[in-house]
Residue, then its C-alpha position, 0 to 999 in steps of 0.5 A: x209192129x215192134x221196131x228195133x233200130x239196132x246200131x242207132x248212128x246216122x242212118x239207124x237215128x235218123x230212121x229210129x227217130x223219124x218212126x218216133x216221131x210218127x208214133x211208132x213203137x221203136x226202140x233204138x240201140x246205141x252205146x257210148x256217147x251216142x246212147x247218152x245224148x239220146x237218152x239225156x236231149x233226144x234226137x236232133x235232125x238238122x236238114x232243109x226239109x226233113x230237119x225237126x226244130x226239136x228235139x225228139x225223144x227216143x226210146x234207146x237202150x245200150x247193147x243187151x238191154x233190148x227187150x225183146x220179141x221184135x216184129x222187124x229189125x233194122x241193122x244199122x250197123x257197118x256190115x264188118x260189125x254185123x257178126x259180132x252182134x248177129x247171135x244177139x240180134x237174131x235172138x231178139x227176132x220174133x216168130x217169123x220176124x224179119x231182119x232188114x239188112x240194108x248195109x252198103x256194098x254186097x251182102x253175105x247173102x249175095x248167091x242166097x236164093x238165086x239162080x246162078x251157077x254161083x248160088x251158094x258161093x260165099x264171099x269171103x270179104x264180107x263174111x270170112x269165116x261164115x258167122x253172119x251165114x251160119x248165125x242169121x237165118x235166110x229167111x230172115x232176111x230182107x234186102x236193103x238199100x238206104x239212099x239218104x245222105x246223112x251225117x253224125x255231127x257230134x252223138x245225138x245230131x245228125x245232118x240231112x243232106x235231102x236229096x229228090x232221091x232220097x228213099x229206101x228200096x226193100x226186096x226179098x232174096x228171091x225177087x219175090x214181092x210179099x205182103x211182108x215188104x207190104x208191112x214195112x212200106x206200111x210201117x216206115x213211108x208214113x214217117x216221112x222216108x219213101x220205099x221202092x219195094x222191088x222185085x231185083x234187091x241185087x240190082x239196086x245194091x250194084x247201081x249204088x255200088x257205082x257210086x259208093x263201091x268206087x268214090x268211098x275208098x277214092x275220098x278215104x284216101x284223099x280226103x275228099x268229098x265225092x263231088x270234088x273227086x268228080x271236078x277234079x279231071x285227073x280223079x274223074x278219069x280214075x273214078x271213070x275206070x273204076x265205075x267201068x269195073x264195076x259195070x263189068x262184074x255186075x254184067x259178069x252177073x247178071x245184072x244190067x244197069x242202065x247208067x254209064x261212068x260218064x252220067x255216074x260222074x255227072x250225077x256225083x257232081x251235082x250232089x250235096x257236098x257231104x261227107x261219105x260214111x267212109x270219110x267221117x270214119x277216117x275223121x273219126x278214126x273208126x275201122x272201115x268199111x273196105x270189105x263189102x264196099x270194094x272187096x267184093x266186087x274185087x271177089x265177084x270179079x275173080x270167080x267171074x274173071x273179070x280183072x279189076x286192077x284199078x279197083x285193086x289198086x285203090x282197095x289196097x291204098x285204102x286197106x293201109x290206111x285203115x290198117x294205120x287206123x286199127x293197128x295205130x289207134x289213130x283218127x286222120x283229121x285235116x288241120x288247117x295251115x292257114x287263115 
């Protein structure tokens, strides 16, 4: 099976390189500084168990270098940055190949292939002027959710935080279990990361959304981790309010989850204290992630009409920072004030 890591950060390094490492023919797509450290020293993985003493190296190349055709594709990019790049990814794709989108938050293709009343509804926050529905064909797809905390140092090295849940769960659109799911547990658990191969892809995006669909924007705006938010009482009752939203929306559609606000918060609080992807990207002063993390819970919420006011009001704090960060080209990084 050809590999290609498209948007080889911290989840698409980590996986580019753990696949390198296991002898699999991958190739990693990365730019800027990102791309030259891996070409010039390889990749560094830094973590307790799954951390590598050596550096690994990779096979990388820059945006429109890739030479294609690919059996499966990984995106690692942030869902706001998948349409730019969708025609040339699809493009890459061979026959029947497979593109495995494994991005937080929910998807464009949330009322693909489902049955629901809602089937076909386009969520206007992930996918506003119908790019990604338009330009990646359905059958392409295959649903993902990533469970491995990580985080990128400095371009070329990227600590784990390797937790006991760490895997990644696969599914197809339509609930169906296919030998092509098969494939890719084949391809990826003998490098090191489990798969849940599953038969509700829509159920495992909502139960990590109770987690990052609330605690992500809550530490952009107090530059917090998720487990300070968690020990901080007056935090902890708004992160409680907010994860009952989301309950609420998810159940709006179909989806029972079998966890409550208070045991979401008590798992958040024994957790590594590393920062969310969110954070680093206020930190690094990068656009963020606010449309499929928040927004769409927000836009599931209003056809389903169930009010989110706490949701709401947080998504608009974290909407103004982000617009400081575009609009003001600026990074948000605390400075210490004493010794």
């Amino acid at each position: 099976m050809r590999i290609l890591v498209y948007g080889a950060g911290a989840v698409g390094g980590y996986v580019g390189g753990i696949l390198t490492a296991a002898g699999a023919d991958v190739t990693l797509v990365a730019r800027g500084a990102q791309h030259d450290a891996l070409k010039q020293r390889g990749l560094i993985l830094e973590g307790p168990k799954s951390g590598r003493p050596d550096p690994i190296r990779v096979r990388v190349c820059r945006p429109g270098e890739e030479k294609g055709p690919f059996d499966l594709v990984i995106v690692g990019l942030k869902s706001h940055q998948i349409a730019g790049a969708a025609a040339r990814i699809v493009s890459l794709l061979a026959k029947d190949g497979m593109m495995l989108l494994g991005q937080n938050g929910l998807p464009h293709w949330y009322f693909e292939k489902l049955d629901s009343p809602l089937r076909g509804s386009r969520l206007a926050s992930v996918d506003p002027d119908g790019t990604l529905s338009g330009t990646i064909p359905i059958e392409a797809i295959i649903g993902g959710v990533v469970l491995k905390p990580v985080d990128l140092v400095e371009p070329g090295r990227i600590r784990l935080a390797d937790q006991p849940t760490d895997r990644l769960v696969i599914g197809e659109l339509d609930n169906r279990i296919t030998p092509r799911l098969a494939a890719i547990k084949s391809a990826i658990e003998p490098a090191g990361w489990p798969v849940t191969v599953t038969d509700n892809i829509r159920a495992a995006k909502w139960r990590k959304l109770l987690s990052n669909g609330v605690f992500n924007p809550l530490a952009a705006i107090t530059q917090s981790t998720h487990r300070q938010i968690g020990d901080f009482e007056p935090t902890r009752r708004l992160a409680r309010v907010m994860i009952d939203e989301v309950l609420a929306v998810a159940t709006a559609v179909g989806i029972k989850l079998d966890m409550t606000a208070d045991q979401m918060i008590d798992d958040i609080r024994k957790r590594v204290g590393i920062l969310s992807s969110t954070l680093q990207d206020v930190r690094f002063g990068r656009e963020l992630e606010l449309g499929a993390l928040i927004q769409s819970i927000i836009d599931v919420g209003r056809l389903t009409r169930v009010a989110t006011p706490y949701l709401e009001v947080a998504s608009a704090c974290a909407a103004l920072l982000n617009r400081r960060i575009v609009d003001d080209g600026v990074a948000f990084s605390p400075t210490a004030v004493r010794k």
